[in-house]
VMD Tcl script that builds the backbone (N, CA, C; Angstrom):
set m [mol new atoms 432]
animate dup $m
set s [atomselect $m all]
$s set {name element resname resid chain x y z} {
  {N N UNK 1 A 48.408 129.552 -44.444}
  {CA C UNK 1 A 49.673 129.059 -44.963}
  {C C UNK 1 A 50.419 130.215 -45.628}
  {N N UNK 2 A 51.762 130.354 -45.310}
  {CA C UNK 2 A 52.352 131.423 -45.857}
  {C C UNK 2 A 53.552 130.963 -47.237}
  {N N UNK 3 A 53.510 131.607 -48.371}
  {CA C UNK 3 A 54.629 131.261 -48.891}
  {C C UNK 3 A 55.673 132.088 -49.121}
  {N N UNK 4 A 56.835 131.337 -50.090}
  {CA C UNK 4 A 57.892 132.538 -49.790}
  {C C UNK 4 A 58.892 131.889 -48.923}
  {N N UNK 5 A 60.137 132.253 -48.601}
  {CA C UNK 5 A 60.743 131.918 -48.054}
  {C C UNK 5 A 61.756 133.406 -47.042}
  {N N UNK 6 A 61.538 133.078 -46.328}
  {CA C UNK 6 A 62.018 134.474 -44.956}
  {C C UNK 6 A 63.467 134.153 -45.086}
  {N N UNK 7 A 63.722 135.621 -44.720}
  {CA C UNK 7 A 65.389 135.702 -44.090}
  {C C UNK 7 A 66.573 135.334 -45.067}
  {N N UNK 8 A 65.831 135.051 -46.721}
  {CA C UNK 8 A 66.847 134.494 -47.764}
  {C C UNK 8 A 67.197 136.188 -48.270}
  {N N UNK 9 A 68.296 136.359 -48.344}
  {CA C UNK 9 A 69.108 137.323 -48.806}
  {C C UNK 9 A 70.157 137.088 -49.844}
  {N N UNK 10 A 70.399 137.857 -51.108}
  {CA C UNK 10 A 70.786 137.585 -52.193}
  {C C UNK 10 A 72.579 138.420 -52.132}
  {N N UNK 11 A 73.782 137.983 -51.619}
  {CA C UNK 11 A 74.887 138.387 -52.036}
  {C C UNK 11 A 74.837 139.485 -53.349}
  {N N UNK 12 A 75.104 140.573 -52.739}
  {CA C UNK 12 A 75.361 141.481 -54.144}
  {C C UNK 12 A 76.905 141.201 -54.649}
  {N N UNK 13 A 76.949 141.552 -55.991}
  {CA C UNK 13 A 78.270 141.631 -56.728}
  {C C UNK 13 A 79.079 142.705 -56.534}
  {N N UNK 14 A 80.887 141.995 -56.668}
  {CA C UNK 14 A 81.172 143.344 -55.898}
  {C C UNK 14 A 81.095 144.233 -56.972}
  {N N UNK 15 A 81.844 145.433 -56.088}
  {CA C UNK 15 A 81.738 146.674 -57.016}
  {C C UNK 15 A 83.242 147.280 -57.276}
  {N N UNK 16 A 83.503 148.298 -58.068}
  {CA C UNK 16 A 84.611 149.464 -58.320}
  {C C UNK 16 A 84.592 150.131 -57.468}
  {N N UNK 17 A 85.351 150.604 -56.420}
  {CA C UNK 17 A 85.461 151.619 -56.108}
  {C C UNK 17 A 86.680 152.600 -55.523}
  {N N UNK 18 A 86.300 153.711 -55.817}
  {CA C UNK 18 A 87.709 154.884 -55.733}
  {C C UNK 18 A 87.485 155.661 -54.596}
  {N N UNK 19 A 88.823 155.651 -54.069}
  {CA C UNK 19 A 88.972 156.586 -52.535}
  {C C UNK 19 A 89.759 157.901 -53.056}
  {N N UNK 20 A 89.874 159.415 -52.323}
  {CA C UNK 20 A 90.738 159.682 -52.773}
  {C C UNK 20 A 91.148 160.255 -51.372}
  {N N UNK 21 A 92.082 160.079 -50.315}
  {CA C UNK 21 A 92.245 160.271 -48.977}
  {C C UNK 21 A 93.498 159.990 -48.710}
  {N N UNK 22 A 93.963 161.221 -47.936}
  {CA C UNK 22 A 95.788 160.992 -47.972}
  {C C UNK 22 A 95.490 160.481 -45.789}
  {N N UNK 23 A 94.535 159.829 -45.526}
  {CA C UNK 23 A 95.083 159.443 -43.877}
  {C C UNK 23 A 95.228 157.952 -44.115}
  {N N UNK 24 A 95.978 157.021 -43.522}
  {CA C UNK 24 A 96.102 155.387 -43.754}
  {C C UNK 24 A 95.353 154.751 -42.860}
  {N N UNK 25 A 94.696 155.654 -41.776}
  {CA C UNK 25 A 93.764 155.042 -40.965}
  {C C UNK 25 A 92.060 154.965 -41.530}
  {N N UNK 26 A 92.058 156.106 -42.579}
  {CA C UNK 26 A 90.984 156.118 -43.260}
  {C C UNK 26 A 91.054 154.875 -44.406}
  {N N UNK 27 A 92.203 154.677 -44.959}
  {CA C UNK 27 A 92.540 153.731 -45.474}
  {C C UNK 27 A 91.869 152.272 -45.416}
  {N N UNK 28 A 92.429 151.917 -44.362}
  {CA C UNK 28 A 92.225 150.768 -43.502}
  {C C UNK 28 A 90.543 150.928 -43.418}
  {N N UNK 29 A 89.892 151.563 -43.027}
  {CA C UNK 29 A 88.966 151.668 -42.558}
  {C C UNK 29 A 87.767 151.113 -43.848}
  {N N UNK 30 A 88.591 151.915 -45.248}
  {CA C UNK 30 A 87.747 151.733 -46.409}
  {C C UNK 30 A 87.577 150.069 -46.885}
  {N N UNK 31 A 88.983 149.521 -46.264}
  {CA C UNK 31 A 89.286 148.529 -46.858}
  {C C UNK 31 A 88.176 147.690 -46.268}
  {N N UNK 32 A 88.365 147.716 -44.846}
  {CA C UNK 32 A 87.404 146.736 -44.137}
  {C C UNK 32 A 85.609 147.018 -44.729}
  {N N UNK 33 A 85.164 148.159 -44.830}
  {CA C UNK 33 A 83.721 147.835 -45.738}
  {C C UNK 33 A 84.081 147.124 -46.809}
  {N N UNK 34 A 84.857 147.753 -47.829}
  {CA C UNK 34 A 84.984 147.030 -48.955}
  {C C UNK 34 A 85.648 145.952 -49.205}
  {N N UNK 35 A 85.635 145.298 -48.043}
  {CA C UNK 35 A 86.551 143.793 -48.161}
  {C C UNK 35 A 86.379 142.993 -49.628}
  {N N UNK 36 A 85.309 142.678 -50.048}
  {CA C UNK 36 A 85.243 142.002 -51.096}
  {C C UNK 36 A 85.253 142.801 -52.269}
  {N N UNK 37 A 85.444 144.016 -52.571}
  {CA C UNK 37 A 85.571 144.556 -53.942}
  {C C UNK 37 A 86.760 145.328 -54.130}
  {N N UNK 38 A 86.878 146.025 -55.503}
  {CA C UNK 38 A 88.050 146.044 -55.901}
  {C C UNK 38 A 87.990 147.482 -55.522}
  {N N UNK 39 A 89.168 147.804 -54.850}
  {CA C UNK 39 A 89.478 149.007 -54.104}
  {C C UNK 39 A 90.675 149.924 -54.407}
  {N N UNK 40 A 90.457 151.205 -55.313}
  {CA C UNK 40 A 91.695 151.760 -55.437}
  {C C UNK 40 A 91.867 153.164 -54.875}
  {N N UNK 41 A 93.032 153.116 -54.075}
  {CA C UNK 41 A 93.182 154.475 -53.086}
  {C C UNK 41 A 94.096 155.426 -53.769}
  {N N UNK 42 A 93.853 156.543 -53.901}
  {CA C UNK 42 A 94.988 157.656 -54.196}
  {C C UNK 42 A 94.802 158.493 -52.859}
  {N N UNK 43 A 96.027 159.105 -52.997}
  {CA C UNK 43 A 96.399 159.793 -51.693}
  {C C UNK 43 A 96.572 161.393 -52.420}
  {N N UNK 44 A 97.110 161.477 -53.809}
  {CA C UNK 44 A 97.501 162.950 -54.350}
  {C C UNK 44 A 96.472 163.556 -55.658}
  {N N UNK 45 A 96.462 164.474 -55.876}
  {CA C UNK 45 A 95.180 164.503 -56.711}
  {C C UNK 45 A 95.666 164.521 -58.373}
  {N N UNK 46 A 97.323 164.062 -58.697}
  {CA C UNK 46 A 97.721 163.568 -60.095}
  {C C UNK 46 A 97.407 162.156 -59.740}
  {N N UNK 47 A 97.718 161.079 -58.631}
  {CA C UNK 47 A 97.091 160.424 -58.793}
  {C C UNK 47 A 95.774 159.802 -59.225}
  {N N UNK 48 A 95.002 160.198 -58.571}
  {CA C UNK 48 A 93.540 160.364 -58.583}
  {C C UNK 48 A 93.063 160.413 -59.938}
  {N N UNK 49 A 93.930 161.829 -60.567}
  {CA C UNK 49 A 93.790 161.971 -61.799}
  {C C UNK 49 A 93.817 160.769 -62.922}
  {N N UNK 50 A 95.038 159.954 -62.849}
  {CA C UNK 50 A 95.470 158.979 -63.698}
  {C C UNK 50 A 94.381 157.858 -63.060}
  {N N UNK 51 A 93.996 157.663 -62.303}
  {CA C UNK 51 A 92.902 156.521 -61.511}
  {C C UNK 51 A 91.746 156.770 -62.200}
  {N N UNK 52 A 91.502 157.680 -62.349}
  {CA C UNK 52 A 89.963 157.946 -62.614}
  {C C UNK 52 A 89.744 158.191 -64.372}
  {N N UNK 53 A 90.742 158.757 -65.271}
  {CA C UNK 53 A 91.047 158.499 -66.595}
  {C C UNK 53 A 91.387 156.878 -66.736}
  {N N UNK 54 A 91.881 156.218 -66.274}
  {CA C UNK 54 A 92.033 155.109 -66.705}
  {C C UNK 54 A 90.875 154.125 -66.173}
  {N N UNK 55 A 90.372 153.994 -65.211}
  {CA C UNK 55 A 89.419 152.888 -64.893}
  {C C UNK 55 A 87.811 153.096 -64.926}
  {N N UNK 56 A 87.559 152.425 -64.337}
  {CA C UNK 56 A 85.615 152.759 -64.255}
  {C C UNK 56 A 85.205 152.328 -63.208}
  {N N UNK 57 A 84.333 153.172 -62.457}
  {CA C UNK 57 A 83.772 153.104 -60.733}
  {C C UNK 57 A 82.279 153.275 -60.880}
  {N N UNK 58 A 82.128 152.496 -59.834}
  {CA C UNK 58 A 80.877 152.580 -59.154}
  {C C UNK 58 A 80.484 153.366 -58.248}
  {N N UNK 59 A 81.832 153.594 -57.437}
  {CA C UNK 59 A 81.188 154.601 -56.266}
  {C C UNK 59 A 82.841 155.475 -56.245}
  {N N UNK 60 A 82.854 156.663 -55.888}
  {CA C UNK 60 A 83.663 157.528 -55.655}
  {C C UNK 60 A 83.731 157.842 -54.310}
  {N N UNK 61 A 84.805 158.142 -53.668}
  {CA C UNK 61 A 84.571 158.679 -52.471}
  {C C UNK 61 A 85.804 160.193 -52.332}
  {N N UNK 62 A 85.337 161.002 -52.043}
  {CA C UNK 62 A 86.220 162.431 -52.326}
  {C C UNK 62 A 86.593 163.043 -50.717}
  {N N UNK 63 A 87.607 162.974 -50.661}
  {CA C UNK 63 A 88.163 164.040 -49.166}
  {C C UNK 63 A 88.265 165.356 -50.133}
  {N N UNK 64 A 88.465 166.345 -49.072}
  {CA C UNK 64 A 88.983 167.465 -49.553}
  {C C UNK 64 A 90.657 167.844 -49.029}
  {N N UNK 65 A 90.489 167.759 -47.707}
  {CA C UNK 65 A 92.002 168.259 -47.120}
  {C C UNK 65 A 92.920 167.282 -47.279}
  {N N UNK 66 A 93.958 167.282 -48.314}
  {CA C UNK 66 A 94.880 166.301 -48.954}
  {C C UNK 66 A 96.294 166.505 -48.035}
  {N N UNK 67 A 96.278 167.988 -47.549}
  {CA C UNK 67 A 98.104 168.082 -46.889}
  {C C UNK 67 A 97.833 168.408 -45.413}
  {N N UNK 68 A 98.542 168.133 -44.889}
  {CA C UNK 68 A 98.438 168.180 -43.301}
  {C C UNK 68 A 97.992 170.453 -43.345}
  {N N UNK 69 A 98.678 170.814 -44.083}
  {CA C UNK 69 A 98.236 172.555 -43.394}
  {C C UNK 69 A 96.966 172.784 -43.582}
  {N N UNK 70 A 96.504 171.671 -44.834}
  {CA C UNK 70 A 94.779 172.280 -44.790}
  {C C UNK 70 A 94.033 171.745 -43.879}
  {N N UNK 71 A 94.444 170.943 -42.216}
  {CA C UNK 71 A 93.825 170.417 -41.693}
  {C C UNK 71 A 93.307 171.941 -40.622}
  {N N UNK 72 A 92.107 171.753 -40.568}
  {CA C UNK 72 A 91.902 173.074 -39.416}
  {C C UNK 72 A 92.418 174.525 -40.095}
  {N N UNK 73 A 92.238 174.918 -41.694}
  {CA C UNK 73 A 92.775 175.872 -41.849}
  {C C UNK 73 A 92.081 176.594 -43.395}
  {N N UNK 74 A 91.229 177.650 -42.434}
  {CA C UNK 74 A 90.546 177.984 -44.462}
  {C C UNK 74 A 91.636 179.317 -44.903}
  {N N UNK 75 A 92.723 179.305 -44.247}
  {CA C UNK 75 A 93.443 180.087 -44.991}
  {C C UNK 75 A 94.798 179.655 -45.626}
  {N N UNK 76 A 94.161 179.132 -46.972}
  {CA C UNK 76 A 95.192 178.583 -48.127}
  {C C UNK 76 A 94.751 178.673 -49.560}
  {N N UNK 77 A 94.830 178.512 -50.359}
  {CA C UNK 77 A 95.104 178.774 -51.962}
  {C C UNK 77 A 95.108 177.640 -52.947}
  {N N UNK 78 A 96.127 176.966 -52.345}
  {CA C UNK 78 A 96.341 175.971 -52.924}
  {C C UNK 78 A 94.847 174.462 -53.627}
  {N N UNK 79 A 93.862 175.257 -53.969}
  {CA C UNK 79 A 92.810 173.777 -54.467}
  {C C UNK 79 A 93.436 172.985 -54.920}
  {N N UNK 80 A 94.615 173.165 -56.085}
  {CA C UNK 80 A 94.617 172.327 -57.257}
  {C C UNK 80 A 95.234 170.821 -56.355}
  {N N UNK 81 A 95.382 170.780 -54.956}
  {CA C UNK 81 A 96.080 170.179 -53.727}
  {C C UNK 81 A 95.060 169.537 -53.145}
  {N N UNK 82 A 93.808 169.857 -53.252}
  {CA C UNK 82 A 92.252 169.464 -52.815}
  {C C UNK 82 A 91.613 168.224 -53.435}
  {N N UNK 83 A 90.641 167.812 -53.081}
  {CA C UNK 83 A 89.770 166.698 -53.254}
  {C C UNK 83 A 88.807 167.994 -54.479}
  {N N UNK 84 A 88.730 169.247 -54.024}
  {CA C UNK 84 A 88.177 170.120 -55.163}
  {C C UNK 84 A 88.741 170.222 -56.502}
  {N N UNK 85 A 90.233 170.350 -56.379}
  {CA C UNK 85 A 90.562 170.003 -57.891}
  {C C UNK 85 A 89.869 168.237 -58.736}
  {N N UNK 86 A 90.053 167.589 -58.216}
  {CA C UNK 86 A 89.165 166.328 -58.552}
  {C C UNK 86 A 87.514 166.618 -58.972}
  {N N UNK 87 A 87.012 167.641 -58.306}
  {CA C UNK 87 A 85.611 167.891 -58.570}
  {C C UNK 87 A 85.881 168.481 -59.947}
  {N N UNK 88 A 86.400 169.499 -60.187}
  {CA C UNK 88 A 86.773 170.164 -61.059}
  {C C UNK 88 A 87.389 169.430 -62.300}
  {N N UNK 89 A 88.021 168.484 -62.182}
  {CA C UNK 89 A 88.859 167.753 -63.262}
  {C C UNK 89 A 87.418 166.506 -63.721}
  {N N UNK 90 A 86.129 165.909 -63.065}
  {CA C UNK 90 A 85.118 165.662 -63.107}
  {C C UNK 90 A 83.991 166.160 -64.010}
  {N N UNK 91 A 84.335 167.653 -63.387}
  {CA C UNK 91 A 82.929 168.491 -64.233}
  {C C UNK 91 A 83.825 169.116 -65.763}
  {N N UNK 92 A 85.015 168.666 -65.591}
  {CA C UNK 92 A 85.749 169.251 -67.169}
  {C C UNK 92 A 85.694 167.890 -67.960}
  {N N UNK 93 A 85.816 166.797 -67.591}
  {CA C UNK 93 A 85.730 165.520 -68.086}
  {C C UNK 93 A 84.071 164.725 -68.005}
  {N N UNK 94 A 83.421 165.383 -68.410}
  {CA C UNK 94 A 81.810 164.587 -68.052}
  {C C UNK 94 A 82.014 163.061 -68.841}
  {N N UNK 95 A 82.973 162.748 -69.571}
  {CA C UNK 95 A 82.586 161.372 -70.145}
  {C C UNK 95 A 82.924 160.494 -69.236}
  {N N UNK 96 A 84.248 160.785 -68.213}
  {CA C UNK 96 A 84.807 159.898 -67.202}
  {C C UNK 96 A 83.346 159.652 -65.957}
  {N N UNK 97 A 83.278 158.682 -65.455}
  {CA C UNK 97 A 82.450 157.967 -64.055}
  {C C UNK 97 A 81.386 159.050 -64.534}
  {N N UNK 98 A 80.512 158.583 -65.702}
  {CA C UNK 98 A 79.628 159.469 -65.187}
  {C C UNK 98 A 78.261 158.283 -64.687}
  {N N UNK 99 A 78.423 157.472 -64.335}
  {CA C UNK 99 A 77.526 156.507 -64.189}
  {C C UNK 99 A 77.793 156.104 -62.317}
  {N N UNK 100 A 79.028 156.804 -62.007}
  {CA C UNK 100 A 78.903 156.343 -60.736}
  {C C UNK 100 A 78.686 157.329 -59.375}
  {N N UNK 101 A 78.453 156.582 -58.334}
  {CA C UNK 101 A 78.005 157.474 -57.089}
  {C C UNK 101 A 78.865 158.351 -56.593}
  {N N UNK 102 A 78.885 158.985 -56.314}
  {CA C UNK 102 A 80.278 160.314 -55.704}
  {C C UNK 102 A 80.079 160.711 -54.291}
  {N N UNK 103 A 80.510 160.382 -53.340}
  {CA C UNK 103 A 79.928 160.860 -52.000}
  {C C UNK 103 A 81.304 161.766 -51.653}
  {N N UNK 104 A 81.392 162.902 -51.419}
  {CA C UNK 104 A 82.399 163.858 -50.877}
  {C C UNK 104 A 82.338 163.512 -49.470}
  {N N UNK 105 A 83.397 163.054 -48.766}
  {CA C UNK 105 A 83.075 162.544 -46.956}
  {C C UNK 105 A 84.457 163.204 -46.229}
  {N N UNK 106 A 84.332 164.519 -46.823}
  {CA C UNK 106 A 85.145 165.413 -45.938}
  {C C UNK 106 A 84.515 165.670 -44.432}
  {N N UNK 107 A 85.470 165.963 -43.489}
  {CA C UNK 107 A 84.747 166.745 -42.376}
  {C C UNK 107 A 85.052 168.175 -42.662}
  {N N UNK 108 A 85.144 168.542 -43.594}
  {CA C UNK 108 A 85.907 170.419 -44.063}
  {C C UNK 108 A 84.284 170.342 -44.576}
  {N N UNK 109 A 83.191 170.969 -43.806}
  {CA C UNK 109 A 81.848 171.164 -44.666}
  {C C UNK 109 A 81.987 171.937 -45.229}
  {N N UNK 110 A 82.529 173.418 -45.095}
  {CA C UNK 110 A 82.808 174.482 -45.920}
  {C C UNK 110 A 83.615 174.190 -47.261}
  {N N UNK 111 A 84.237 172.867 -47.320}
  {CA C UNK 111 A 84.893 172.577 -48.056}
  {C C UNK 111 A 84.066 171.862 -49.289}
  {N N UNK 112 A 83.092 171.201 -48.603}
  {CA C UNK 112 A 82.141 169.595 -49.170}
  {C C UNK 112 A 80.972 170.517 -50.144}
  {N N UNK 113 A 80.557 171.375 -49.404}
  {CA C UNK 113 A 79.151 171.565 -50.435}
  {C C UNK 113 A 79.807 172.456 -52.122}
  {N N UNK 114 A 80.988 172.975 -51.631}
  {CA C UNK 114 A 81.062 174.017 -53.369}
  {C C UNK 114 A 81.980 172.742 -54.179}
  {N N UNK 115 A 82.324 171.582 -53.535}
  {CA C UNK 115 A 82.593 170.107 -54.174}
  {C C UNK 115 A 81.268 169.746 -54.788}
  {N N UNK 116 A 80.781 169.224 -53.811}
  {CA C UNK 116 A 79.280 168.842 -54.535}
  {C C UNK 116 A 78.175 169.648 -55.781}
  {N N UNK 117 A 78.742 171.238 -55.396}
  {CA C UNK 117 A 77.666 172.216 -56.446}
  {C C UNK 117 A 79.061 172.009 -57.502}
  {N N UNK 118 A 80.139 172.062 -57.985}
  {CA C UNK 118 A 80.702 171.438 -58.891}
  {C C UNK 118 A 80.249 170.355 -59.656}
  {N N UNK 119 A 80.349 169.598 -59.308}
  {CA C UNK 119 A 80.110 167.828 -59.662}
  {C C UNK 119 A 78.764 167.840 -60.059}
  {N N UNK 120 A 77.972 168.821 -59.284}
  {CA C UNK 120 A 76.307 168.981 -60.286}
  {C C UNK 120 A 76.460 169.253 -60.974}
  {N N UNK 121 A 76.908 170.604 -61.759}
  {CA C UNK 121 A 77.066 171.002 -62.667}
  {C C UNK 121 A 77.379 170.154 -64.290}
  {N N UNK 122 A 78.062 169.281 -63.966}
  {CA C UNK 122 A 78.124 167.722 -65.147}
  {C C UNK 122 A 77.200 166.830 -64.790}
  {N N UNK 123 A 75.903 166.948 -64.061}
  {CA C UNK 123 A 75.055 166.303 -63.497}
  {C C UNK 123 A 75.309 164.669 -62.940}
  {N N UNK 124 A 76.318 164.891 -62.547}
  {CA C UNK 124 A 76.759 163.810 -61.432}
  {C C UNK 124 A 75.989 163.456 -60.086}
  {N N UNK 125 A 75.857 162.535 -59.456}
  {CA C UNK 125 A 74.704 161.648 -58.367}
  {C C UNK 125 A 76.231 162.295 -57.477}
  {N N UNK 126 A 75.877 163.013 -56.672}
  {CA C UNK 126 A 76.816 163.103 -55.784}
  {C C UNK 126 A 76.054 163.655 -54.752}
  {N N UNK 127 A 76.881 163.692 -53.810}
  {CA C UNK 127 A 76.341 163.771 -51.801}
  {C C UNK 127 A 77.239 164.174 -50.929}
  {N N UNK 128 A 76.913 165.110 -49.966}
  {CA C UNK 128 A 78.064 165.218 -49.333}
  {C C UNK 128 A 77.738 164.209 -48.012}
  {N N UNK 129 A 78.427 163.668 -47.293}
  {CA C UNK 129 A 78.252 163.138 -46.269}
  {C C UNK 129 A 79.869 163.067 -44.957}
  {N N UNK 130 A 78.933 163.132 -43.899}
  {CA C UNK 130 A 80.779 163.965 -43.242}
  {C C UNK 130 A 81.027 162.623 -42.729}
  {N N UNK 131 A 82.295 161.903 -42.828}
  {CA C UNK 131 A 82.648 160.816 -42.535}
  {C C UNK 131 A 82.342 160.565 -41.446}
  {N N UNK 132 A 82.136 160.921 -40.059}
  {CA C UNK 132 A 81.274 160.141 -39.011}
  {C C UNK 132 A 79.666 159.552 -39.816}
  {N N UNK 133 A 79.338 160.038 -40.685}
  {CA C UNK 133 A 78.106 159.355 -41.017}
  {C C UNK 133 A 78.153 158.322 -42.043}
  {N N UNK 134 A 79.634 158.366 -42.742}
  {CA C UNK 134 A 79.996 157.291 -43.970}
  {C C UNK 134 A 79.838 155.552 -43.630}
  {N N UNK 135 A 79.624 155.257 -42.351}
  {CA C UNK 135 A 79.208 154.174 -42.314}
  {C C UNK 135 A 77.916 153.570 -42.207}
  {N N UNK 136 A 77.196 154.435 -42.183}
  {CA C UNK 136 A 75.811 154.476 -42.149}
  {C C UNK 136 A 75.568 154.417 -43.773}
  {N N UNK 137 A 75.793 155.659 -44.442}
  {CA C UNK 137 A 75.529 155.322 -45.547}
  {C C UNK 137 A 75.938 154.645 -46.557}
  {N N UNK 138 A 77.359 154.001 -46.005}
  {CA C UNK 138 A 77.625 152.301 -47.077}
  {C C UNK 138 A 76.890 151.734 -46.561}
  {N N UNK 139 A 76.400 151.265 -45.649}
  {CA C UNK 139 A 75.957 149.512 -45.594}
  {C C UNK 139 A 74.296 150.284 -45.977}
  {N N UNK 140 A 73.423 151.113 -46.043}
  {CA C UNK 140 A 72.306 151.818 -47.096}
  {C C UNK 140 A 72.596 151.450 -48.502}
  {N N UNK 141 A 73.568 152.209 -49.258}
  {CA C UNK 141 A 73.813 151.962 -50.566}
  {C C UNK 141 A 74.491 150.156 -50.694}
  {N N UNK 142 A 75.432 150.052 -49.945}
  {CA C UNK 142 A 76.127 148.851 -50.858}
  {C C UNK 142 A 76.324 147.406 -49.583}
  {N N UNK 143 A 75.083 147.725 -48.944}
  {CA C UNK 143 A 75.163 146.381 -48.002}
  {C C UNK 143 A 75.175 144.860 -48.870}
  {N N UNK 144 A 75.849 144.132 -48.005}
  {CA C UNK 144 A 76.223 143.136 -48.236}
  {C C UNK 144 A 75.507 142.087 -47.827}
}
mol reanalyze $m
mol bondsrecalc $m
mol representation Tube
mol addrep $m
């Protein structure tokens, strides 16, 4: 005789979470995992800024290439324009999200890992993961 009951699965609660990604197809895309939780997107990194001083997250999600010239292009200057200035405005602010997950899901890898060795540095849970693999690792962390 077996006890217990099979196949019962417990609804998790939703969660916080912050995008920071200037494409609307990535957009869309976030929305549909996170259908049931509360979802806030910035597209510019003063946004981002004021998003992340004012609220509290569970999970972070960080692009790096914010303007169309940094697409396909490591010759530019401009970070403070980056998903890296955000790392940076992170590891200067350790009191803000320091309780939540940070996944950097750039496809700029050259871009993702000196994001991620930032964000250690305030000993932040962060990861890089290149957005072809970001759906794999939501429904891991925050399946439903």
């Amino acid at each position: 005789m077996r006890l217990g009951i099979l196949g019962v699965k417990a609804e998790r609660s939703p969660i916080s979470v912050f995008i920071l990604d200037d494409d609307p197809y990535r957009h869309a895309w976030f929305k549909r995992r996170f259908e049931k939780d509360r979802l806030d997107i910035a597209q510019t990194v003063e946004e981002a800024k004021r998003l992340l001083a004012e609220n509290s997250y569970d999970a972070i999600f960080l692009d790096h290439d914010l303007l169309p010239h940094h697409y396909g292009s490591d010759e530019h200057n401009d970070y403070e324009n980056t998903g890296y200035a955000i790392a940076e405005f992170l590891n200067e602010h350790p009191e803000l999200q320091g309780a939540a997950t940070i996944i950097v899901h750039t496809r700029n890898a050259d871009a993702a890992i000196p994001m991620v060795q930032k964000l250690r540095e305030s000993g932040r849970n962060v990861e890089y993961v290149p957005f072809p693999m970001l759906d794999f690792k939501i429904k891991k962390y925050w399946e439903r």
